[in-house]
C-alpha positions, -999 to 999 in steps of 0.1 A, spaced: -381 642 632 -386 603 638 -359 583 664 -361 555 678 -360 548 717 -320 550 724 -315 582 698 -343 600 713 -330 596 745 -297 602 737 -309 633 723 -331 642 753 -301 641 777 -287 671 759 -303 694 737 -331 703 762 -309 717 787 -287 736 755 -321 753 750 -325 762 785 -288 780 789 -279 748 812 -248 741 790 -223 757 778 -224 755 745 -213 786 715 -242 801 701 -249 780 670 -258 751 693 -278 771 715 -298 784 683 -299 750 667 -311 733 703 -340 761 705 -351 751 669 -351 710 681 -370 722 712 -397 737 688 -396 709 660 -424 679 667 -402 646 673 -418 612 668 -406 581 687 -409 546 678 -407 522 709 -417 494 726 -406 501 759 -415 531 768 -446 555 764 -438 583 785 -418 617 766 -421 647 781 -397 667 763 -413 695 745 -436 684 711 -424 646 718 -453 618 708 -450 582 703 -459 565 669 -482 539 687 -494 504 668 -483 490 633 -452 504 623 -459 510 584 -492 522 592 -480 547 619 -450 556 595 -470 560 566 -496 585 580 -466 605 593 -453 608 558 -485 614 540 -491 644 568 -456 661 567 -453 673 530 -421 686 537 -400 650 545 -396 636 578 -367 634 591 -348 601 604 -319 597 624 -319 565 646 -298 535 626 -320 503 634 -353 521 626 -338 536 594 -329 496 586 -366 484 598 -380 512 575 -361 506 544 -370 470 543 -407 482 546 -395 504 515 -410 538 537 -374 555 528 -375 577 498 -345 596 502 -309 597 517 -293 624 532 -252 606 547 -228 624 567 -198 611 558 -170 618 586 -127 616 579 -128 586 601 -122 548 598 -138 534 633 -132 494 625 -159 487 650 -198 487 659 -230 484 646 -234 492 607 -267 507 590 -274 474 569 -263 447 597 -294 421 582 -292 432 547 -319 442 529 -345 426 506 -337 441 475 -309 463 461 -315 505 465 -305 525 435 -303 557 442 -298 593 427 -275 618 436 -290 650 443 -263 669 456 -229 664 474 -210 688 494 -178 690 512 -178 707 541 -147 724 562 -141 699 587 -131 671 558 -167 654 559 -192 649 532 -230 653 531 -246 638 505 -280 640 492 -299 611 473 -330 599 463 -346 567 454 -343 559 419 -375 536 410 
C-alpha cells in the first residue's frame, strides 16, 4: 500500500486501534484492520520521517526512482490510495491500472483527482465492473498502450 502524508495519517488515527479491540467496530472491520496492520505501507512525504505504525516505511529521495523500485519488487501491484500522489504518479506515467469506487453521491465541492490535468490523454481498458449492494460501483481498468 503507497499514501501519501495526510492519507496515511488519516488512516493511522484509526485502523490501528480497530486492530487492537480499541473501537467498536463489527467484525469485518476488525478483520480487515488486522490484515492493514500486517500489510507493508509505503509513505511518500516531505514533512515527516517518523511512522511507527506497524510495517510503515518512508519512500525516501527521487520520487520515480523510489516508486519504480517499489513496483518492480511487488509483483503482485501496489496499491494507491492518496489523490494528489495518484495525480503526481500518473503524470510520471508509474500508474498501470485503475481500480474507482464509484459512490451514489453528487458532493459539488472539493478537491478532484485530475485538478492540474494531465500531460497526455489515458485510454484505458475495462477489466471488470461490479455493482455492489450499497448502490456504488467498482470498476477495474488497465492502461491501454
Amino acid at each position: 500500500m503507497l499514501w501519501g502524508r495526510v492519507t496515511y495519517e488519516m488512516m493511522e488515527s484509526y485502523w490501528p486501534a480497530v486492530a487492537r479491540g480499541e473501537v467498536d467496530a463489527p467484525p469485518a472491520l476488525r478483520e480487515w484492520a488486522v490484515k492493514l496492520e500486517a500489510k507493508p505501507k509505503y509513505v511518500v512525504s516531505t514533512t515527516r520521517t517518523d511512522f511507527p505504525w506497524t510495517n510503515s516505511q518512508a519512500i525516501v529521495g527521487d520520487l520515480r526512482a523510489g516508486v519504480q523500485a517499489l513496483k518492480d519488487a511487488t509483483p503482485a501491484g501496489v496499491l494507491l490510495g492518496s489523490g494528489k500522489l495518484a495525480a503526481e504518479l500518473d503524470a510520471m506515467d508509474l500508474i498501470d491500472e485503475y481500480r474507482l469506487l464509484v459512490h451514489p453521491r453528487i458532493v459539488g465541492h472539493g478537491p478532484t483527482l485530475y485538478e492540474r490535468g494531465l500531460p497526455a490523454t489515458r485510454r484505458l481498458e475495462l477489466v471488470s465492473a461490479k455493482a455492489l449492494r450499497n448502490g456504488a460501483v467498482a470498476m477495474h481498468y488497465r492502461r491501454a498502450r
